[in-house]
Backbone as CSV, one residue per row, in Angstrom:
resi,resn,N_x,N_y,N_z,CA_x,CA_y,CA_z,C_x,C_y,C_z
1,UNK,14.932,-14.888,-7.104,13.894,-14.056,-7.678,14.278,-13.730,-9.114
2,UNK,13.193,-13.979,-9.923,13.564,-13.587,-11.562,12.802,-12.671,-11.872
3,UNK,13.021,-11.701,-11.871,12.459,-9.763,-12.073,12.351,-9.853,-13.566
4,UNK,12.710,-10.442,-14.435,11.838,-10.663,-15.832,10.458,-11.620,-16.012
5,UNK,10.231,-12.435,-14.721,9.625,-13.100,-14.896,8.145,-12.358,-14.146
6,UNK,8.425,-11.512,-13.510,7.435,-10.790,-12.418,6.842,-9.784,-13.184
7,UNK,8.167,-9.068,-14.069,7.976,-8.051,-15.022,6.606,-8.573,-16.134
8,UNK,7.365,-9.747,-16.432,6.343,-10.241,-17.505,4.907,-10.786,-17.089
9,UNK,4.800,-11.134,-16.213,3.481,-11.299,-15.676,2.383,-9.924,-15.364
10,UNK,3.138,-9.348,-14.637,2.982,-7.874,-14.817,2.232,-7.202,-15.849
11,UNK,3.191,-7.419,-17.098,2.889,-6.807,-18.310,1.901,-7.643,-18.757
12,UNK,1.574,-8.559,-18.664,0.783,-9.399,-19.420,-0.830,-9.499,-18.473
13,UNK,-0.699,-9.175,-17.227,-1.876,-8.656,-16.442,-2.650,-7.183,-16.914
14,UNK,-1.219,-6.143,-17.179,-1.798,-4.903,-17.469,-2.050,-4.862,-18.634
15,UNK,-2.095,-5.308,-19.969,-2.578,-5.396,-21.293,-4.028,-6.388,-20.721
16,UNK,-4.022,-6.999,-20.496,-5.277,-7.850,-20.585,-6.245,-7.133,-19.886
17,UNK,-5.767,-6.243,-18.287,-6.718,-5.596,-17.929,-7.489,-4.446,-18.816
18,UNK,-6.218,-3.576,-19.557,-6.821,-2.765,-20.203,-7.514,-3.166,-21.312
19,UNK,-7.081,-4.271,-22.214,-8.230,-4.747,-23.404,-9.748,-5.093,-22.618
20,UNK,-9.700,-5.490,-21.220,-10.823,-6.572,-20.744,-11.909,-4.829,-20.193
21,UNK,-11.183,-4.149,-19.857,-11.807,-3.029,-19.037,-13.274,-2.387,-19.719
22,UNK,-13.045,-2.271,-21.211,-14.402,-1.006,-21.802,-15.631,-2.098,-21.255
23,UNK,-15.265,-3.687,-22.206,-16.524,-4.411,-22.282,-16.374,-4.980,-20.301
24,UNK,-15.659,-4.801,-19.675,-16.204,-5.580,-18.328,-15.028,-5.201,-16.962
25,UNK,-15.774,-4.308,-16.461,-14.990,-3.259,-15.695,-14.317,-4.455,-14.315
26,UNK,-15.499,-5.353,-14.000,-15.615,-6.617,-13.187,-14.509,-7.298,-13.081
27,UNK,-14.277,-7.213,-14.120,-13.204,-8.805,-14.769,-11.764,-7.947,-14.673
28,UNK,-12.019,-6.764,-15.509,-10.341,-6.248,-15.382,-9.871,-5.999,-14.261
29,UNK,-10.829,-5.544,-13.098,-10.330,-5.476,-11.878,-9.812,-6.790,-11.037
30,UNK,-10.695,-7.697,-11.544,-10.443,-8.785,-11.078,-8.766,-9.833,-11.442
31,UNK,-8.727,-9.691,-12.893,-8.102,-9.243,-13.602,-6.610,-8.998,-12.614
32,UNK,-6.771,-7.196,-12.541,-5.628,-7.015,-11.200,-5.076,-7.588,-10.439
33,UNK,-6.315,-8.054,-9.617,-6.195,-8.796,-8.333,-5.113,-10.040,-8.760
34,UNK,-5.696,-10.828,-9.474,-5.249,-12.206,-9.699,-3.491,-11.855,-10.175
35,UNK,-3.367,-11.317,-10.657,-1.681,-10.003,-11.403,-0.910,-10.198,-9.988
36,UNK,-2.222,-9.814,-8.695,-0.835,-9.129,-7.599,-0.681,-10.017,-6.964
37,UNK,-1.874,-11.450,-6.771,-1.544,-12.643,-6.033,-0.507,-13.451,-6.639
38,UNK,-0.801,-13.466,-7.827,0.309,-14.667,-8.925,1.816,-14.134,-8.483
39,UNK,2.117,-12.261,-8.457,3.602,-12.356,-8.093,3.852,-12.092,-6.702
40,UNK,3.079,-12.175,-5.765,3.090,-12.406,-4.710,3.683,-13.497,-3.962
41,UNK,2.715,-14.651,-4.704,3.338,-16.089,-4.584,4.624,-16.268,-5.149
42,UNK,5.006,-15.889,-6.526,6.000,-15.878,-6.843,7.487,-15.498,-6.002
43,UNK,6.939,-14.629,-4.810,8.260,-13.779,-4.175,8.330,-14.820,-2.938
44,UNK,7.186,-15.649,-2.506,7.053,-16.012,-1.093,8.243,-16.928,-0.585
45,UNK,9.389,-17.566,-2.169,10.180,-18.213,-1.716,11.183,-17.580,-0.568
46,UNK,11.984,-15.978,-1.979,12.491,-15.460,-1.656,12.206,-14.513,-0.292
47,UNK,10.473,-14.747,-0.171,10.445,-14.102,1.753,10.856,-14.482,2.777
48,UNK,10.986,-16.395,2.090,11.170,-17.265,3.230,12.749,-17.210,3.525
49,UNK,13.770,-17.011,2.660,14.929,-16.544,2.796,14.962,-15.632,3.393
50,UNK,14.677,-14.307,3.138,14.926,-13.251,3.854,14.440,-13.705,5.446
51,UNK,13.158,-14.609,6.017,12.723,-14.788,7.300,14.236,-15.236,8.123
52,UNK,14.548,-16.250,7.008,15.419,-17.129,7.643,17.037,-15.979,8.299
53,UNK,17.161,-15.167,7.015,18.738,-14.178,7.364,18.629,-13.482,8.569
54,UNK,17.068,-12.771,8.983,16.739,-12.073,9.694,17.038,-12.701,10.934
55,UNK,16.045,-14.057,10.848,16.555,-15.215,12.444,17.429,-14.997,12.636
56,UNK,18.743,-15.403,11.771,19.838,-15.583,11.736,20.716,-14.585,12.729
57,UNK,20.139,-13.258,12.262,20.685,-11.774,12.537,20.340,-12.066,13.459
58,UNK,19.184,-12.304,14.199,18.686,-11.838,15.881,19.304,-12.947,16.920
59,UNK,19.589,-13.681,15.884,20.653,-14.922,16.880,21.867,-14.462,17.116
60,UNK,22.936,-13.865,16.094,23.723,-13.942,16.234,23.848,-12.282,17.265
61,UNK,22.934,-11.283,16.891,23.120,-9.981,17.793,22.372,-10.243,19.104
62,UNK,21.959,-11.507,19.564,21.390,-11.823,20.754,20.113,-11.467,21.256
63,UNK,19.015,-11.069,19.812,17.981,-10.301,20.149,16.916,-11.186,20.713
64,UNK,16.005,-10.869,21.231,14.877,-11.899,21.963,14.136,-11.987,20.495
65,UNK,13.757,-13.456,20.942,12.921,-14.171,19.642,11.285,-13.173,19.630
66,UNK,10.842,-12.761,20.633,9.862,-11.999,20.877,9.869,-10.450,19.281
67,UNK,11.034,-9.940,20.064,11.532,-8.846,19.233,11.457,-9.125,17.737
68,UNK,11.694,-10.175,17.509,12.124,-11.347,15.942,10.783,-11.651,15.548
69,UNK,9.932,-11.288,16.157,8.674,-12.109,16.208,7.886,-11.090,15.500
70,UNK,7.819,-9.660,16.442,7.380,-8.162,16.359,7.370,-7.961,14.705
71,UNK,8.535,-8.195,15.072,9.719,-7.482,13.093,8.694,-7.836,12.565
72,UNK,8.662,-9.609,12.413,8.159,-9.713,11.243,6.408,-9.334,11.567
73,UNK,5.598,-9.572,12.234,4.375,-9.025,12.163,4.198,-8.027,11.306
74,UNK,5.306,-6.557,11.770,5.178,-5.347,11.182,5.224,-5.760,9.943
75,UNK,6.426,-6.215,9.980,6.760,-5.789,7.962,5.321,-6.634,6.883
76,UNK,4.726,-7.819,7.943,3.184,-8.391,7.278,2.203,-7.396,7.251
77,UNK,1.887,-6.993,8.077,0.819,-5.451,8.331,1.396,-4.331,7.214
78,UNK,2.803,-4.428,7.103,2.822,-3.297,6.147,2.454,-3.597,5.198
79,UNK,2.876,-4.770,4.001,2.892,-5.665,2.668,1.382,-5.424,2.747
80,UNK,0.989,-6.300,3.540,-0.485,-6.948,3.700,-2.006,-5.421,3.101
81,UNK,-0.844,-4.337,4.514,-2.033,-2.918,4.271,-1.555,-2.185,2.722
82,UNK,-0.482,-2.412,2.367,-0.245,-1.884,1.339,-0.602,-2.578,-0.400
83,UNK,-0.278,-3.734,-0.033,-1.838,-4.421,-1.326,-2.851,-4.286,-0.858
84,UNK,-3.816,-3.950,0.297,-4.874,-3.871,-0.015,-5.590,-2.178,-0.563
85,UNK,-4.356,-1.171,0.059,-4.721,0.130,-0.681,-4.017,0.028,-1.736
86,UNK,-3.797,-0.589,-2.779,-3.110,-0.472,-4.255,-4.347,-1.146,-4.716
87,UNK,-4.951,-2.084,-4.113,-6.015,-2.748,-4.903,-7.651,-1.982,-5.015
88,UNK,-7.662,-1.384,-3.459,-8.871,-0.352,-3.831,-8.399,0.846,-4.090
89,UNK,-7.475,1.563,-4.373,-6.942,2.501,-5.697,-7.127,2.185,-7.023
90,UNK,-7.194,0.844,-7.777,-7.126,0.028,-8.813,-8.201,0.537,-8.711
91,UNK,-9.396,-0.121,-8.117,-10.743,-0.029,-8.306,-11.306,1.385,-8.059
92,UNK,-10.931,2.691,-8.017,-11.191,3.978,-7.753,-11.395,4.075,-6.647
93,UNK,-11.462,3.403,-5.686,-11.416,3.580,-4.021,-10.284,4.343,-3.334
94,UNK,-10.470,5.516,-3.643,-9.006,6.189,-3.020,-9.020,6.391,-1.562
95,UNK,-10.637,6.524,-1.072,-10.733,6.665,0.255,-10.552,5.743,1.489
96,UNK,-11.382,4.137,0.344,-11.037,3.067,1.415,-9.770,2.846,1.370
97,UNK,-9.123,2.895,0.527,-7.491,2.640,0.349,-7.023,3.195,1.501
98,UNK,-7.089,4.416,1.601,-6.478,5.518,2.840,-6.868,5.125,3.655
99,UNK,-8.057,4.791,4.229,-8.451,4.205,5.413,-7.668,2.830,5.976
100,UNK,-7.776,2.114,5.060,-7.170,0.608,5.303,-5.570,1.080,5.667
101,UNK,-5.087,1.789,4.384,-3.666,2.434,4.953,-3.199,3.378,6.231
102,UNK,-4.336,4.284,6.817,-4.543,4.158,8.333,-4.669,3.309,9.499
103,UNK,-5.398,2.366,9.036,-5.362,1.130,9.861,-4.356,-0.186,10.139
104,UNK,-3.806,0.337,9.016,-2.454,-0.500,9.107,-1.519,-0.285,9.868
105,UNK,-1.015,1.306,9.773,0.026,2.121,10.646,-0.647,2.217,11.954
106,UNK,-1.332,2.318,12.193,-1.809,1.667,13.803,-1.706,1.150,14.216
107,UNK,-2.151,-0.266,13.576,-1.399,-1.441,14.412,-0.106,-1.735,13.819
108,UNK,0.368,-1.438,13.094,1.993,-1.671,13.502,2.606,-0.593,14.349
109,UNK,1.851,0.681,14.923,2.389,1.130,15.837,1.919,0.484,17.269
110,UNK,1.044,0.068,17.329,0.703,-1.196,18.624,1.643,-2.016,18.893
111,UNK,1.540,-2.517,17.571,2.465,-3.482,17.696,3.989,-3.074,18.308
112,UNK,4.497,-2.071,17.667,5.909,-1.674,17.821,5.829,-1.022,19.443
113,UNK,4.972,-0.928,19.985,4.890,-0.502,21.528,5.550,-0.842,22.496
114,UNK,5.675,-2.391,22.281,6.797,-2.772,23.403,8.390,-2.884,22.736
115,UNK,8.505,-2.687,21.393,10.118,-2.180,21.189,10.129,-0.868,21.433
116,UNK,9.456,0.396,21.529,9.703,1.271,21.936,10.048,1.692,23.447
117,UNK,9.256,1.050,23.739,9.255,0.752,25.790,10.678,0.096,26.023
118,UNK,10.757,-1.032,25.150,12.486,-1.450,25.721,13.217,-0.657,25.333
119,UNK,13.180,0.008,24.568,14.081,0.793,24.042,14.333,1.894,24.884
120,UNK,13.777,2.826,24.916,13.303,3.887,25.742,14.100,3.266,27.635
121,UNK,13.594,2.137,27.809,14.033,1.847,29.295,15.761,1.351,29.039
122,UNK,16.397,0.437,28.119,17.262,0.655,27.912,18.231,2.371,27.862
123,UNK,17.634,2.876,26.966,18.339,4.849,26.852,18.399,5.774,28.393
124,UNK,17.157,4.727,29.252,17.229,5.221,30.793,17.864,4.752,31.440
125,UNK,18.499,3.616,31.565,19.627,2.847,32.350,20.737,3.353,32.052
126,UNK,20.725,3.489,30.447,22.532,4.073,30.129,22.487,5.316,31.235
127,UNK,21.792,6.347,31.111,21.673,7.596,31.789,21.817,7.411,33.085
């Protein structure tokens, strides 16, 4: 990952949005958007590394591939709900933002339902 290079894209999204914004509110938002996909893609190498360390981890601590599976869902639902309330914040949507960011933590608490259940039945066996 090159954090000058993300930086600079960055910077070069947020000047253009703000010159593009008086004459075309459309475009600068749009503008945004295109800012958070470009370093998005940019990181997806370094996600695929991190997928891979994580495997790695649940192999070597003996975790069920299921469990490995969960993880990563969540941490997508989080990324996933959290650009989409940064993007309707961008656009003055503070409410759908919150909403979508409600709907996110939901289902990753769905989701996380059956690590809590093993968990929980594990803490009852020790006992």
């Amino acid at each position: 990952m090159d954090i000058t290079k993300i930086v600079a894209i960055g910077l070069i999204g947020t000047f253009l949005s703000i010159a593009i914004k008086k004459q075309n509110p459309e475009i600068s938002l749009l503008t945004g958007v295109i800012t958070g996909v470009l370093i998005f893609i940019m990181l997806i190498s370094d996600l695929s590394s991190l997928i891979n360390i994580i495997k790695k981890i649940g192999t070597m601590g003996n975790i069920s591939s299921s469990y490995i599976s969960i993880l990563f869902k969540v941490i997508a639902i989080s990324y996933i709900s959290e650009f989409g309330t940064q993007i309707c914040n961008d656009a003055g949507e503070k409410a759908i933002g919150s909403k979508i960011e409600l709907g996110g933590k939901i289902i990753i608490l769905i989701m996380a339902s059956p690590l809590m259940l093993s968990l929980l039945e594990t803490i009852l066996q020790m006992l």
